[in-house]
N, C-alpha and C positions, 0 to 999 in steps of 0.2 A: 504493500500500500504506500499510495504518496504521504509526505505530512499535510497536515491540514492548512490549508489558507484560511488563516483568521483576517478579514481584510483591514483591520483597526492595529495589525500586526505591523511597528515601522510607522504605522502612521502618529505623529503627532495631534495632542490635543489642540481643539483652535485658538483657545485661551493661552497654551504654550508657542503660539504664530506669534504675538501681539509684540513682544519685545523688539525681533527684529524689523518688526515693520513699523515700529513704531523708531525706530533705529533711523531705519532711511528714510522717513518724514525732517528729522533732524538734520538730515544731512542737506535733504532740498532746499530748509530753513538758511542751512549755513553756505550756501552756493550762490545764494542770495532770489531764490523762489518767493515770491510774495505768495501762491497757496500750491498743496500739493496731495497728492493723492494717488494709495497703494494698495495692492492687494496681492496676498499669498497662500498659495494653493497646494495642496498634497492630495494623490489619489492613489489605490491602489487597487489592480482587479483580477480577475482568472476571465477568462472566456474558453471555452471547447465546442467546436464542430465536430461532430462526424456525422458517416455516407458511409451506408447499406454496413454499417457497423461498424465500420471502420474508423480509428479517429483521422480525422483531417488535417486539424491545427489544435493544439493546446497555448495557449499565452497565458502569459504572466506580461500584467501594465502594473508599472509603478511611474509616475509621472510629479514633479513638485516644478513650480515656477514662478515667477516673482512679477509682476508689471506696477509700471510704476510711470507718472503724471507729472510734469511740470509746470506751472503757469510764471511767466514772468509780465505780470501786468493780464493783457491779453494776447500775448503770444502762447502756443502751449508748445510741447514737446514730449514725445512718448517713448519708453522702451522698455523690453523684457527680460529677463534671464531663464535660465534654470540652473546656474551656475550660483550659491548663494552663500561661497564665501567671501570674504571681506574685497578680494580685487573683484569679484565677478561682481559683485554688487557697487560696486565704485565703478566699473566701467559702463555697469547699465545708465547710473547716475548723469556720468559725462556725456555718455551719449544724450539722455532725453535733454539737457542743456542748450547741447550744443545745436539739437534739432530746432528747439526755441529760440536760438539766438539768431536762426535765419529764417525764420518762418513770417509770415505777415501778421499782423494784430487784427485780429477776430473780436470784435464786441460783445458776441454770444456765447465765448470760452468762459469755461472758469468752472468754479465747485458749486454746487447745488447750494441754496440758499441755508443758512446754518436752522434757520427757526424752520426748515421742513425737515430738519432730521430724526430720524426713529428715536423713542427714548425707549419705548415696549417691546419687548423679547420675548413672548410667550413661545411654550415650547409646544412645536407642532408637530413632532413625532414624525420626524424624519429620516431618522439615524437605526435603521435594524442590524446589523452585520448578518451575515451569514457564514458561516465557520465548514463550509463542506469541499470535502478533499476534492484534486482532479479528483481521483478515481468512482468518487461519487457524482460529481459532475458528467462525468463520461457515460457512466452507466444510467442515469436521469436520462441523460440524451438519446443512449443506446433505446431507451423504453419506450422513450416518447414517438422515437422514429416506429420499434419496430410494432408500436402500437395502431400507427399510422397505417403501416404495410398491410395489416392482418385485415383492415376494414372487409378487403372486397381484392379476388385475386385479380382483376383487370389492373389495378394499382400495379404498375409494373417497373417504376423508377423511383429513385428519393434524390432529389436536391440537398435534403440534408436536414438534419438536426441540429440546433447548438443551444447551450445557456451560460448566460453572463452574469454575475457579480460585482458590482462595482460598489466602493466609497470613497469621499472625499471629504474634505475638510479646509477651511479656506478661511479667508480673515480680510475686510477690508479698513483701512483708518483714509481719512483724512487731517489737515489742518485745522480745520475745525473743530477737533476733538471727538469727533465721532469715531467709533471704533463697531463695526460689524464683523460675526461670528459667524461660521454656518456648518454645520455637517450633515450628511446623507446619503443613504444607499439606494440603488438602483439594482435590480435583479429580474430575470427573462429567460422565457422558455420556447421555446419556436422549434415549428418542424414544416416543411413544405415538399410534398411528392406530387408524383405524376401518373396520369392512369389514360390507356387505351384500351377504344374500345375496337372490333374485331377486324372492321375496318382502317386500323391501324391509327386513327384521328386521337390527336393527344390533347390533354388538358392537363392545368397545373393550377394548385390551390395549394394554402397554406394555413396554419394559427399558430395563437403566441398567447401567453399572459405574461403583464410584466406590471412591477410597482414594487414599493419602498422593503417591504417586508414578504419575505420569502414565504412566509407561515401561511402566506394570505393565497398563496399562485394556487390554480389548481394544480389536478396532479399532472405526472409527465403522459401516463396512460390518457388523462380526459383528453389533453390540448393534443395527441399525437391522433384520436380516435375521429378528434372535430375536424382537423386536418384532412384524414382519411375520408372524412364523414362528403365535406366541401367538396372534395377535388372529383369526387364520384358524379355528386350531383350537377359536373360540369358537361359530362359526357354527352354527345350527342347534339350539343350546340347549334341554334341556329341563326342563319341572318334576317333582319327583319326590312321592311320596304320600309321607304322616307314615312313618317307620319307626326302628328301633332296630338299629344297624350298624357295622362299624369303620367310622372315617375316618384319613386320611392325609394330613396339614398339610403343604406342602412349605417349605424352611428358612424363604421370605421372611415368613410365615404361624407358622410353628412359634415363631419366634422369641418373636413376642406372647404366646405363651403363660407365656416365659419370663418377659415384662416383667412378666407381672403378679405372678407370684413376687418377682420383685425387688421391687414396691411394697409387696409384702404382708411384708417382709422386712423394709421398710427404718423408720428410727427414727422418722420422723415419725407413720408410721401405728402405730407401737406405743405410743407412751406414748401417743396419743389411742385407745389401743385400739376401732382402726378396724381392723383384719389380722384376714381368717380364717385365720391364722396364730399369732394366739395363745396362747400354751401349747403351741404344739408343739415347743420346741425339744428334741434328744433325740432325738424322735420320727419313725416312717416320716409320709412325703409323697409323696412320689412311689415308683413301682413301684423294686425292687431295682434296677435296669439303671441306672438314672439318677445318675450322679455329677455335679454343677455345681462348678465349681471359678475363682475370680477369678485372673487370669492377668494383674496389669500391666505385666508386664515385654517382651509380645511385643514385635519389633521392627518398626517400623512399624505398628500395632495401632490399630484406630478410639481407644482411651480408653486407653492406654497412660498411664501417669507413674508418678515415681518416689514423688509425693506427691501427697496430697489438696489439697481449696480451704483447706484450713486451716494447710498445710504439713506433716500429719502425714504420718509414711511409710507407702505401701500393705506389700500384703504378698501372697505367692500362697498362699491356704487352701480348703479346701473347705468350701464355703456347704452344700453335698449332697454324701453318703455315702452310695453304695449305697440309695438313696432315702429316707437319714434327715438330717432337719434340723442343720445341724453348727452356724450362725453367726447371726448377724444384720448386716446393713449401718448401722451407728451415725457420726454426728459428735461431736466434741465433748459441744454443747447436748443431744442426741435420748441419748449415753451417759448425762448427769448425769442429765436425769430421769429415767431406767429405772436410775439408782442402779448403771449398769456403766461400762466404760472405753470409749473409742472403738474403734471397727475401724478406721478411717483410710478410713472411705468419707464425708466430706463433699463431695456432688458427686454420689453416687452409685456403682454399680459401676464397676470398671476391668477390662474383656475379662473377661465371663461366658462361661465356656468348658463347655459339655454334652460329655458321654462319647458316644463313637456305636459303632456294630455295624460289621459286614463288607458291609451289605449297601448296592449305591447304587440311584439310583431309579427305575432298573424292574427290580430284583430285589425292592422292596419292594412295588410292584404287583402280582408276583405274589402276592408273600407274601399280602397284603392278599386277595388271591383276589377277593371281593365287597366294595364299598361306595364312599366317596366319596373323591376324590381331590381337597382344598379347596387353589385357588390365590388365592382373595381371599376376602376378609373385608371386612365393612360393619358400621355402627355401633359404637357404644360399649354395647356392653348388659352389661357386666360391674361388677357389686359385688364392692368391695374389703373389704368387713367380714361379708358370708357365702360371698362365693366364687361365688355365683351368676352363669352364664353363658347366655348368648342374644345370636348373633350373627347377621347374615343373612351368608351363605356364597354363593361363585360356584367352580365346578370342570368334573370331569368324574368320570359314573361307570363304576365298573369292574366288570368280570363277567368271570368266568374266568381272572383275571388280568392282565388287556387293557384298557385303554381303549376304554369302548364307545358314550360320547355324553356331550357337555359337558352341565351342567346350572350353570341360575341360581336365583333369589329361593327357596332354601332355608334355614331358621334353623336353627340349630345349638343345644342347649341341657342344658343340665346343670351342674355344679358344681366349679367347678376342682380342688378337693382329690378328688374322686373320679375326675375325669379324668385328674391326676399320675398317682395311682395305678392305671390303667389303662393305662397307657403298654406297648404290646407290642415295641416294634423304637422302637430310634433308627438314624437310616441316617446311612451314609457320607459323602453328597451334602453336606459342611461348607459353608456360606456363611462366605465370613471377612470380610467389609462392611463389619460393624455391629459394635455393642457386644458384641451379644449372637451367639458363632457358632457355631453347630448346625445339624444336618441335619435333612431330613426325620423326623417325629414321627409314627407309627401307635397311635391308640388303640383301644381296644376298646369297643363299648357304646355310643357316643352315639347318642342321638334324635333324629331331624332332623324339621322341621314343615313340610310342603309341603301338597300342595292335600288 
């Protein structure tokens, strides 16, 4: 047997980060920095692949790195290490200096306002370790795949199995005096096969569960069986003709939709007035039904904190009202130049939470009555400055209320701000994974382009 990776094994506490980074605040101070700001990371992880039993890769990450912020007035200057003794840290030093010393002055630079910074640390239960050897790693994996295989003997290839382990631990301070803490684990189970049917015609599906605490994943058998389970029901795919129909995104899918709200939201693309989102604040966007609401405080939560990357404090507010624009997502820089305050989203969202219905997901099917039922998405075919949408789709379609035959290389196409606002049903089926967690999404009206 291997020895056990305990992932907090080598890793320092973040309380014990504080000193040195509080070291090279000092140092910015005596370089002659008028503010400065740092932050110091350590991570450590096991990840394992294998195919058709075999292991593929085993890794061992251990990664630690330093970044560090200058401002002289409003010039700024940046740079990193992973080198963190005393010269590597003094050269990172010179460097971000000397980047400021020839850079142009930005009126927008500098550190987050001191009165928006976090004083609240609740602990949000983020930090699990998981303490299981390769050799148990390996054999999770082994299970999960050959739990997959067993579903159905047309199943006749595997892509693979693997499960990952990760934690970190990191520490930001500023000039200011703010000093932010953070540590966390990340853990994941995934297997993806492929199955023919006699005609030789292949399909490939995949599952995963992943989040902060192992305790919580299902087993390696369920996620290897749903796998199996998926890739079956892909079999025998068909194309479908041009037509104009509800579809029904299921969460993993739905979610994307969200994401691009949030791009469309968030400050960078605003002051470049790149958002087809502009000028709507106020405004309906999405149908009535739709509330989106930022939620960092879950416990154990993909994107949980108390603070942003800037150290400001988050906050729980509604981005979406009954389908009217309520917020913007701002840092710092992205506030100054659109001439408002920050949100305390430098970083991005923290747990975008969708409002959902009563109904889960084959009560939505019915609902749905006729049209497509989209479990994957391909390409990138979406413009973020008119909203414009065109994706190729993979699913199944439904008649009567029923799943009545998978379909592929269908594109999907229309214009996000008309599809918000077409939104019929949000369903119950919550995914709580990701950043972003909502259920299944049924629209009304889209056009799909097939043969």
């Amino acid at each position: 047997m291997s020895p056990a990776l305990t992932p907090s094994d080598g890793l320092p506490l973040s309380a014990d980060l504080e000193p040195l980074v509080l070291r090279v605040l000092d140092a910015a101070k005596a370089a002659g920095a008028t503010q400065a700001e740092a932050s110091l990371s350590h991570s450590r992880g096991l990840s394992v692949s294998v195919r058709k039993s075999e292991v593929e890769s085993l890794e061992f990450q251990r990664d630690r790195g330093l970044s560090l912020t200058v401002y002289f007035g409003h010039r700024k200057g940046s740079a990193s290490t992973g080198d963190l003794s005393d010269s590597g840290i003094r050269q990172a030093m010179e460097a971000a200096c000397a980047i400021a010393g020839v850079t142009e002055e930005d009126p927008f630079s500098g550190l987050a306002d001191r009165a928006r910074l976090a004083t609240q640390f609740p602990d949000l239960s983020l930090d699990h370790p998981w303490d299981v050897t390769p050799d148990q790693a390996i054999e999770m994996a082994r299970a999960c795949e050959a739990a997959a295989l067993a579903v159905d003997a047309r199943i006749t290839q595997s892509e693979g199995s693997g499960l990952s382990t990760q934690r970190g631990v990191s520490i930001y301070a500023n000039s200011h005096g703010f000093v932010g803490r953070r540590s966390g684990t990340q853990h994941s189970l995934s297997c993806a096969v492929i199955a023919a049917d006699p005609a030789g015609n292949m399909q490939r599906d995949y599952w995963y569960d992943g989040g902060r605490n192992a305790q919580l994943l299902d087993t390696a058998e369920a996620i290897g069986r749903r796998a199996g389970e998926r890739t079956i029901a892909r079999l025998g795919a068909k194309r479908l003709s041009t037509r104009t129909v509800p579809v029904m995104f299921v969460p993993q899918q739905a979610r994307g939709l969200f994401g691009h709200f949030i791009g469309a939201i968030s400050g960078g693309a605003l002051y470049r007035r790149a958002s087809f989102l502009l000028e709507h604040l106020d405004q309906p966007v999405f149908s009535d039904i739709v509330t989106l609401e930022q939620q960092p405080f879950i416990r154990g939560g993909s994107s949980s904190s108390s603070f942003d990357q800037e150290g400001v404090a988050t906050a729980q507010r509604h981005l979406v009202e009954a389908g009217v624009l309520r917020g913007w997502l701002l840092g710092s820089y992205s506030a100054r130049k659109l001439g408002l305050e920050t949100t305390g989203n430098a970083g991005g969202v923290y747990n975008l939470v969708a409002s959902h219905g009563e109904l889960g997901y084959e009560q939505l099917i019915r609902e749905m009555g006729e049209g497509l039922l989209v479990t994957e998405l391909m390409g990138q075919g979406v413009n973020g400055v008119t909203g414009d949408y065109s994706r190729g789709a993979a699913g199944f379609w439904v008649e009567n209320g029923e799943i009545a035959y998978p379909v592929e290389n269908v594109t999907i196409a229309g214009n996000l701000l008309e599809m918000y606002r077409r939104i019929r049903v949000l369903g119950a089926d919550v995914d709580t994974r990701a950043n972003v967690r909502c259920g299944s999404v049924l629209i009304d009206g889209l056009q799909l382009a097939g043969e």
